[in-house]
N, C-alpha and C positions, 0 to 999 in steps of 0.2 A: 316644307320639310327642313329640320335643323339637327343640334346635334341632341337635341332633348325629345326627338322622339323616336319610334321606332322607324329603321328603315322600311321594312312591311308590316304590313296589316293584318294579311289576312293569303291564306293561299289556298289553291284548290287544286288536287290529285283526278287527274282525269280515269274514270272505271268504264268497265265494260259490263261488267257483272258485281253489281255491287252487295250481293249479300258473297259474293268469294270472297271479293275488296275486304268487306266488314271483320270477316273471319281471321283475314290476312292480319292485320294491321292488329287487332283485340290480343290476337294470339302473341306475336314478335313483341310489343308493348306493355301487354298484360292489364288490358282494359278494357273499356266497354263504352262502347257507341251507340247512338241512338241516330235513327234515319229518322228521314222526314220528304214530302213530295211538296215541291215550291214551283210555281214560275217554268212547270214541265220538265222539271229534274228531278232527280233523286239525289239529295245532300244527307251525308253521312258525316255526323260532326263527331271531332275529335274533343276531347275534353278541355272544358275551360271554364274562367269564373267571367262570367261576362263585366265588363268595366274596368276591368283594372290592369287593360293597356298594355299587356302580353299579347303577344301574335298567334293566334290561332287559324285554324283551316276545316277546310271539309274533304270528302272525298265526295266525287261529284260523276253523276251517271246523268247523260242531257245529251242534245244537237251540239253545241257547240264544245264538245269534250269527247277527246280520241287518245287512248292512252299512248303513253310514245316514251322512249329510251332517247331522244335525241330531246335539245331543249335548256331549258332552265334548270337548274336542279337547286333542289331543298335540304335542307338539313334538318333532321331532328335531332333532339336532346337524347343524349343516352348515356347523358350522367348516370351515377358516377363513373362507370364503367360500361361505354359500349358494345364491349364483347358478350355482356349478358344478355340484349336483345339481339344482336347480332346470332346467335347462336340457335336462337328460335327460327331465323330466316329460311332455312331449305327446308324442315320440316312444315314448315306452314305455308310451303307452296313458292318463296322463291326461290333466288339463284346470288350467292355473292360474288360480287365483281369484286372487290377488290377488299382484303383483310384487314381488319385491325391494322392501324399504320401510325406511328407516331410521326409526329408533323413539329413538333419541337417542344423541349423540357415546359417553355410557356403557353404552348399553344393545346397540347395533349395531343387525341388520335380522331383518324375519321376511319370508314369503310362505306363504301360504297356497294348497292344491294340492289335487283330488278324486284319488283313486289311482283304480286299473284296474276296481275294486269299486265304487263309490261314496262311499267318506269322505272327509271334508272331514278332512286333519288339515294341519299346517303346520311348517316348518324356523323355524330361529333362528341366527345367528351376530355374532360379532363383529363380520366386515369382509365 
């Protein structure tokens, strides 16, 4: 790893119920996922153009995937403005933890949100 690549790759949302998950995430986002059964899991992939070295992930229902509030936390994109997905979060089944928050003039804002499963993960944007 250096400074010309990405620091992750790839991440994975651990679910319990992945067509709730599917629902969750399509809804707060405003997109659309396609599942899939691999390897004894259920991967539920988020959208992306394969190859061109953006970080993508899945939501992932398996043995070795337990949803949890404790942990590593992820950030998604909620350019330009993440008050506008942010705002889908309770009626789509989660809970916000923490508001809209500016983090500085350079930096923009994050919030922190529990999805439909239990994880704590959080947005980030600009404005």
């Amino acid at each position: 790893m250096n400074a010309n690549v990405n620091t992750l790759n790839w991440f994975e949302i651990s679910v319990s119920d992945t067509a709730r998950a599917k629902k969750f995430y399509e809804t707060v986002f405003d997109i659309t996922m396609e599942s899939s059964d691999m390897m004894g899991m259920t991967m539920t992939m988020f959208p992306s153009e394969n190859g061109n070295g953006k970080v993508s992930g899945a939501l992932v229902q398996g043995p070795m995937h337990k949803p949890s509030a404790d942990g590593a936390k992820i950030y998604f994109n909620g350019n330009p403005d993440l008050g506008v997905a942010l705002a889908r979060v309770e009626a789509a089944g989660g809970k916000i933890m923490m508001p809209k928050t500016k983090i500085g003039d350079d930096i923009g804002y994050m919030a922190f949100f529990v999805d439909s499963e239990g994880n704590a993960v959080a947005m980030h944007s600009q404005g």
